[in-house]
Every structure is written in structure tokens, then in C-alpha cells.
C-alpha positions as CSV (number, residue, x, y, z in Angstrom):
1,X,25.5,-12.6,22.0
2,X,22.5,-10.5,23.5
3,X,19.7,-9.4,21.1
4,X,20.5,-5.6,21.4
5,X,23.9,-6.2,20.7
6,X,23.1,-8.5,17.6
7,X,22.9,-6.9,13.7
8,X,20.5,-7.4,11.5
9,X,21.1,-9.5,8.1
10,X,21.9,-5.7,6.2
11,X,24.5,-5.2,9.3
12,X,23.0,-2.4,11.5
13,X,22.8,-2.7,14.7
14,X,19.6,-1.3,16.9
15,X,21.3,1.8,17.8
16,X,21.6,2.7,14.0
17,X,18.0,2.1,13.1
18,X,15.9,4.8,12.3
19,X,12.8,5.1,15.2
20,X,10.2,7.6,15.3
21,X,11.0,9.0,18.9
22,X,14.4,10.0,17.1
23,X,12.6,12.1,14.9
24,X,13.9,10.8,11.0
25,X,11.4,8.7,10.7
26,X,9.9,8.6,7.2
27,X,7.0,10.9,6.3
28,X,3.6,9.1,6.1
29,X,1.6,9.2,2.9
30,X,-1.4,10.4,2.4
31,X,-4.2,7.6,2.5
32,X,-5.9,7.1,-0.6
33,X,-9.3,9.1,-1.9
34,X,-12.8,7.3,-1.6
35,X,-13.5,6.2,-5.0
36,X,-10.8,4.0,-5.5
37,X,-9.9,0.0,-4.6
38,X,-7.3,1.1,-2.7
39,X,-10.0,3.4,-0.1
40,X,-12.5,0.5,-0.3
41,X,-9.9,-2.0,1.3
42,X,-8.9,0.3,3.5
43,X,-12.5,0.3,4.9
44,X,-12.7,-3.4,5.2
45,X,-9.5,-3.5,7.5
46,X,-10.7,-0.4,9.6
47,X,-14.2,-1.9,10.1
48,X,-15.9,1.2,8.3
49,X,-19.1,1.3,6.4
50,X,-17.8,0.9,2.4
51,X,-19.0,4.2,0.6
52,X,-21.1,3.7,-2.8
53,X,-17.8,5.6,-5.1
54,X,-15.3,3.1,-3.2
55,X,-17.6,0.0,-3.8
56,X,-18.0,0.8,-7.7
57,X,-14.2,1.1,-7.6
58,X,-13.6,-1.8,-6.3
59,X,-16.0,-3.7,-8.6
60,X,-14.5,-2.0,-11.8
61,X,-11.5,-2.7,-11.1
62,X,-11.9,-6.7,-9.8
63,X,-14.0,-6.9,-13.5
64,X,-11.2,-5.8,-14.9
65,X,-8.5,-7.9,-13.3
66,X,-11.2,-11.1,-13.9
67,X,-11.2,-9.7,-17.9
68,X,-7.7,-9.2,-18.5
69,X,-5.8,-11.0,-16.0
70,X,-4.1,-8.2,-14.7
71,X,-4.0,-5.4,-12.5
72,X,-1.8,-3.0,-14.5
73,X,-3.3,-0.6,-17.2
74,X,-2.1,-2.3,-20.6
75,X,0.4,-0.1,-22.3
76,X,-0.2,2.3,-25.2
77,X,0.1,0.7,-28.7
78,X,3.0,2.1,-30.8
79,X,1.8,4.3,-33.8
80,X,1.8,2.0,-37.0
């Protein structure tokens, strides 16, 4: 069997797939705002200088992880 007549494991074949030049690709997202963790990593992996609201971000949010053990905001308590 040659590759571009092979499926995939969910059973399309290449022809099915969605590809940018056929225009139904999925929309991109915006990137993140500076002055959050989620900015600052994407100026480590870019090679950018990391902006003083991103860093602060990032450290707030690594204290908190090292704090609580988690990276989700903890749930609201019911009313008593």
C-alpha cells in the first residue's frame, strides 16, 4: 500500500484532510497579551527579550503553582 493511498487511524485518507492551501483551515487565535505566563513563554520560544508585566506573570503564577500544587484557580466555596 503506498503512503498517499494509506488512512489514518480515524480513517481519512489525505485527500480528505483539511490543508490550508484548500482554504478551511481553522482560524488562528489570537496570541496571548503581555502580562501573562502564557506571553512570557511565548517569548522564551521566540527568542524575545521577556517584558517586566510578563516576567511578574510568570513569577505569580509559578508561586502559586509551588503554593497550592496546582495550576487551576480553586473553585468558589458554597454559601454555608
Amino acid at each position: 500500500m503506498t503512503e498517499a493511498s494509506h488512512p489514518r487511524s480515524d480513517g481519512t485518507a489525505p485527500h480528505e484532510r483539511r490543508t490550508p492551501e484548500r482554504g478551511d483551515a481553522p482560524p488562528r487565535t489570537r496570541p496571548a497579551p503581555c502580562g501573562t505566563r502564557a506571553a512570557y513563554q511565548r517569548h522564551l520560544r521566540r527568542g524575545e527579550p521577556v517584558d517586566a508585566a510578563c516576567r511578574a506573570a510568570n513569577t505569580y503564577e509559578a508561586g502559586r503553582y509551588r503554593r497550592t500544587g496546582s495550576t487551576r484557580a480553586r473553585p468558589p466555596r458554597p454559601p454555608d
